[in-house]
Legacy VTK file of the C-alpha trace (Angstrom):
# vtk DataFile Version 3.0
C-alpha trace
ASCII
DATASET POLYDATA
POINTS 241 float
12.620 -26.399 -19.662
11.050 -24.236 -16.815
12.871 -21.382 -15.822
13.130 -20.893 -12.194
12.570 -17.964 -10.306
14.447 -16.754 -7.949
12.744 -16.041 -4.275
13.312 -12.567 -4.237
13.840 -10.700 -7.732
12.397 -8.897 -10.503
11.158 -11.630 -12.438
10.517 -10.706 -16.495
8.133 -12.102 -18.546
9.310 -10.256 -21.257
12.580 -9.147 -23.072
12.729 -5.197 -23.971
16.322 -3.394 -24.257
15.540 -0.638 -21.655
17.489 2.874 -22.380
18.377 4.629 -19.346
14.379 4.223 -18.097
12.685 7.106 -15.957
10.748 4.868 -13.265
7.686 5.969 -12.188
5.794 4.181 -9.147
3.189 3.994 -7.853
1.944 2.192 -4.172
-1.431 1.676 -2.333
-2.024 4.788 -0.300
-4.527 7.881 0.285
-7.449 7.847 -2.751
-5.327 4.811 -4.296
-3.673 8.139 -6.226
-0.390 6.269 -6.846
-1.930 3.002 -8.389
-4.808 5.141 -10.426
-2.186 7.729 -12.184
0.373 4.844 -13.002
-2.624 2.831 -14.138
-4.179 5.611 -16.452
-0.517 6.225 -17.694
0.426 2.290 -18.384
-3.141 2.042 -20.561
-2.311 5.599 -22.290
0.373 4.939 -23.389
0.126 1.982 -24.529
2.817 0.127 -21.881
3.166 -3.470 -21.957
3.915 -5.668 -18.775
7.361 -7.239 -18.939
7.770 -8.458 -15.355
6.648 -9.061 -11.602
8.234 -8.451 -8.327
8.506 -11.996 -6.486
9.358 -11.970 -2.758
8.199 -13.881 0.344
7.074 -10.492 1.754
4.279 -9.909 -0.380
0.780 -11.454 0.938
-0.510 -14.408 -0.631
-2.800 -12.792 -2.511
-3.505 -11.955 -6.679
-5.754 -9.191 -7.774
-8.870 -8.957 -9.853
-9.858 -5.264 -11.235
-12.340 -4.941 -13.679
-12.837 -8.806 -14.286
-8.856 -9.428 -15.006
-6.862 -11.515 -13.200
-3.478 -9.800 -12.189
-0.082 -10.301 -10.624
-0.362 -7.015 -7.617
3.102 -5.624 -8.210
3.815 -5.445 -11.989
6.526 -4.163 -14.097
5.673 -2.449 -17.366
7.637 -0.515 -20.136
7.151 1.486 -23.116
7.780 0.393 -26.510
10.901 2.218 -26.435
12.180 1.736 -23.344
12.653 4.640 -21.855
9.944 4.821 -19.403
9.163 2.069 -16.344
6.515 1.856 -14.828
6.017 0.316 -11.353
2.487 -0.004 -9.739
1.312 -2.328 -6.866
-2.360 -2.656 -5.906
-1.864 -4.788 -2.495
-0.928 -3.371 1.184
2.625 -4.468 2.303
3.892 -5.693 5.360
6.293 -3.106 7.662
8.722 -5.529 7.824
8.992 -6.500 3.985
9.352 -3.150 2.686
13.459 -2.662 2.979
13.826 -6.048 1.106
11.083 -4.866 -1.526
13.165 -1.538 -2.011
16.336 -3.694 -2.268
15.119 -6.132 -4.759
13.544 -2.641 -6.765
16.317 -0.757 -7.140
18.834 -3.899 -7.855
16.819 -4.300 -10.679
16.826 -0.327 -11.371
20.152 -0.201 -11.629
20.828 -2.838 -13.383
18.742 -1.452 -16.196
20.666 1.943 -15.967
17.668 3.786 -14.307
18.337 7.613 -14.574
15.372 8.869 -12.282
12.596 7.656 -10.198
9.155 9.404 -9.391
6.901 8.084 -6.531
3.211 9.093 -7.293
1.649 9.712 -4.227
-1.293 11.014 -2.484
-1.625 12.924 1.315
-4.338 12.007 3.445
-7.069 15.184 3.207
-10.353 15.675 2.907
-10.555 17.738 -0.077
-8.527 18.090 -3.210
-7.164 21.412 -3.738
-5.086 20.408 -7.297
-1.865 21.315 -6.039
1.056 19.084 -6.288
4.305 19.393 -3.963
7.098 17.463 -4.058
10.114 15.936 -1.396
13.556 15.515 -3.219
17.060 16.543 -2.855
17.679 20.534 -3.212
18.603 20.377 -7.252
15.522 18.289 -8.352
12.867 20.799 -5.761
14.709 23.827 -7.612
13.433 22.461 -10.912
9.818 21.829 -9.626
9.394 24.808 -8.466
9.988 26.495 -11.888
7.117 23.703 -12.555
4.261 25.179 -10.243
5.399 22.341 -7.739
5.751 23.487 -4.220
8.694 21.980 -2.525
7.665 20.287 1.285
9.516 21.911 3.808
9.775 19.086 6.373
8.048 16.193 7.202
8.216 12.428 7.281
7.500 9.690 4.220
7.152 6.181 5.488
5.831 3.046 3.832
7.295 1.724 0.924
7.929 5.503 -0.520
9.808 5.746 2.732
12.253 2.836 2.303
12.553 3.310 -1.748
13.518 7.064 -1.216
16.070 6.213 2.020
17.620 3.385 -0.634
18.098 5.727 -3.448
19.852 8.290 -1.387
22.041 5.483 -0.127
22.869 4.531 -3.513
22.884 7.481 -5.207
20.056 7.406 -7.347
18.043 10.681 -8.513
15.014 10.471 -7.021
11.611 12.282 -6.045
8.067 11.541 -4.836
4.767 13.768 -6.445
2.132 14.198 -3.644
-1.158 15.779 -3.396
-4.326 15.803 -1.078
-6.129 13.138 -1.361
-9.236 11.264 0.101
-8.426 9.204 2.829
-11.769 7.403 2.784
-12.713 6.799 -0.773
-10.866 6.398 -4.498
-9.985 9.849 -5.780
-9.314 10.197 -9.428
-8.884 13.984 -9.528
-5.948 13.365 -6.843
-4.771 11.017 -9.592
-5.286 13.464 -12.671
-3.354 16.294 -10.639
-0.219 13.778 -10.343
-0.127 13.060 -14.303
-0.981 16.418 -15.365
2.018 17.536 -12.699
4.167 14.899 -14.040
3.402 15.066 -17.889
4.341 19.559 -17.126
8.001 18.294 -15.620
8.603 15.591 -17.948
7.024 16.486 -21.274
4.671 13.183 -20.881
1.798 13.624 -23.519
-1.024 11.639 -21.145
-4.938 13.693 -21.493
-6.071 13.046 -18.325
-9.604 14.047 -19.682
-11.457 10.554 -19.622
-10.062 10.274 -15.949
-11.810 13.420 -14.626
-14.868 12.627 -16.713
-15.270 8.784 -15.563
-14.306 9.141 -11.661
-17.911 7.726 -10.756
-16.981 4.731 -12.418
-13.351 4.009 -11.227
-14.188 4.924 -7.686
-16.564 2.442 -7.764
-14.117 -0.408 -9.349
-11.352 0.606 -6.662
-13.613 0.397 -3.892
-12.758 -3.112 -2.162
-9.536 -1.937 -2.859
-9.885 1.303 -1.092
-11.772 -0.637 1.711
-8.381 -2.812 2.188
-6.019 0.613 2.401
-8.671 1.784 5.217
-8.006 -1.421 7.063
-4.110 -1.226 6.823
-4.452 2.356 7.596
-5.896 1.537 10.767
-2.893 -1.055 12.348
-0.425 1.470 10.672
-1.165 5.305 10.947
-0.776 7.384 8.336
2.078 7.527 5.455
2.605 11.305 5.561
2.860 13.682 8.834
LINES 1 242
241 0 1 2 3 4 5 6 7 8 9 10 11 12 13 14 15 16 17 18 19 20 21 22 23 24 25 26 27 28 29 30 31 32 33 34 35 36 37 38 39 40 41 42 43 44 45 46 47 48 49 50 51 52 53 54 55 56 57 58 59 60 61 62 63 64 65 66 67 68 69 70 71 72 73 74 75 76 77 78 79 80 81 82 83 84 85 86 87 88 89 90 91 92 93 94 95 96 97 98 99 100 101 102 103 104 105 106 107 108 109 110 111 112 113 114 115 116 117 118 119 120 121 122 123 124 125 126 127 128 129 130 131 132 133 134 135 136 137 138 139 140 141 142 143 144 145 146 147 148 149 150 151 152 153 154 155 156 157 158 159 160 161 162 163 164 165 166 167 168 169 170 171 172 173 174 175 176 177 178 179 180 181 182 183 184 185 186 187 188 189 190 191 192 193 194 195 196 197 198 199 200 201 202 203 204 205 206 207 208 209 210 211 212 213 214 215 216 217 218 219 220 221 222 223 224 225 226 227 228 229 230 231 232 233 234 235 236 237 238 239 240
């Protein structure tokens, strides 16, 4: 029998008892430095897809990157189920994004999800491999003891924006990583500077090595995608101010 799936949920392709997760996101955005960390850190360690977000507010679109065929906003956990990660690789529509964060963190807290980190990069044109951070007063106090500079004011939008303003409605520890990053082009040292941040605060074991070394290469497969965030970029302004 065919299971059906619900218009808007979480939908899993695969059963894993999830402990308490740590979520970390990522989202289409300045140097694609959301979607390349949480990439690099779902192939190092060795995550396995277990679901999709499905919702009428996503475009009608699937994604190739290097030659596979993908669903663009996947689900993925480790083998013991006690990190998520979240990573989309298409532009969403403004008016989707509070029903996206909805359907997210429903199926967050269902699964008992302790924290969640947005991965995020800041429009610049050079990389200066500093991270800072936006969170509630505790969780900056502890990344600062981390080398993570705390953002003194300023304004998140996009679908960072409306996870973020969720969580703090329901209560839900939560933080977003940012650092400069090119607004024109892929940046994998943006994206290396996130895991290395992350991996610091977390105790993460993810060499970030191969991702410095190669960033010829994987700015040339993210390019179309890249292209794409320019065009979005330019009927929205800017994520960060």
């Amino acid at each position: 029998m065919t299971r059906k799936i619900s218009d808007e949920s979480v939908y899993e392709i695969k059963k894993i008892l999830l402990k308490s997760p740590i979520v970390i996101a990522g989202f289409v955005g300045p140097g694609l430095a959301g979607p390349l960390a949480v990439g690099y850190i779902i192939e190092k360690l060795n995550m396995q897809e277990i679901g999709y977000l499905h919702s009428k507010y996503l475009p009608p679109s699937t994604v190739f990157i290097q030659g596979r065929l993908r669903h663009p906003f996947r689900v993925y956990s480790n083998k013991k189920g006690n990190i998520c990660a979240i990573i989309c690789e298409v532009t969403l529509r403004a008016d989707g994004l509070y029903n996206i964060a909805s359907i997210l963190l429903d199926w967050a807290q269902t699964k008992g999800c302790k924290e969640l980190v947005i991965l995020d990069g800041v429009a610049s044109e050079e990389h200066d491999n500093q991270t800072f951070c936006a969170a509630e007063e505790d969780l900056c106090r502890i990344m600062q003891d981390k080398q993570i500079s705390m953002i003194s004011q300023g304004f998140i939008t996009g679908i960072p924006g409306s996870i973020l303003n969720e969580c703090i409605i329901r209560k839900i520890r939560a933080i977003t990583l940012l650092v400069k990053a090119s607004n024109t082009k892929p940046d994998p040292l943006a994206a290396a500077t996130l895991i290395d941040s992350l991996c610091r605060v977390y105790g993460f074991a993810v060499d970030t090595s191969e991702l410095r070394q190669q960033r010829e290469k994987i700015g040339s497969d993210f390019k179309e995608l890249s292209e794409k965030y320019k065009e979005h970029r330019q009927a929205d302004s800017g994520m960060y101010m």
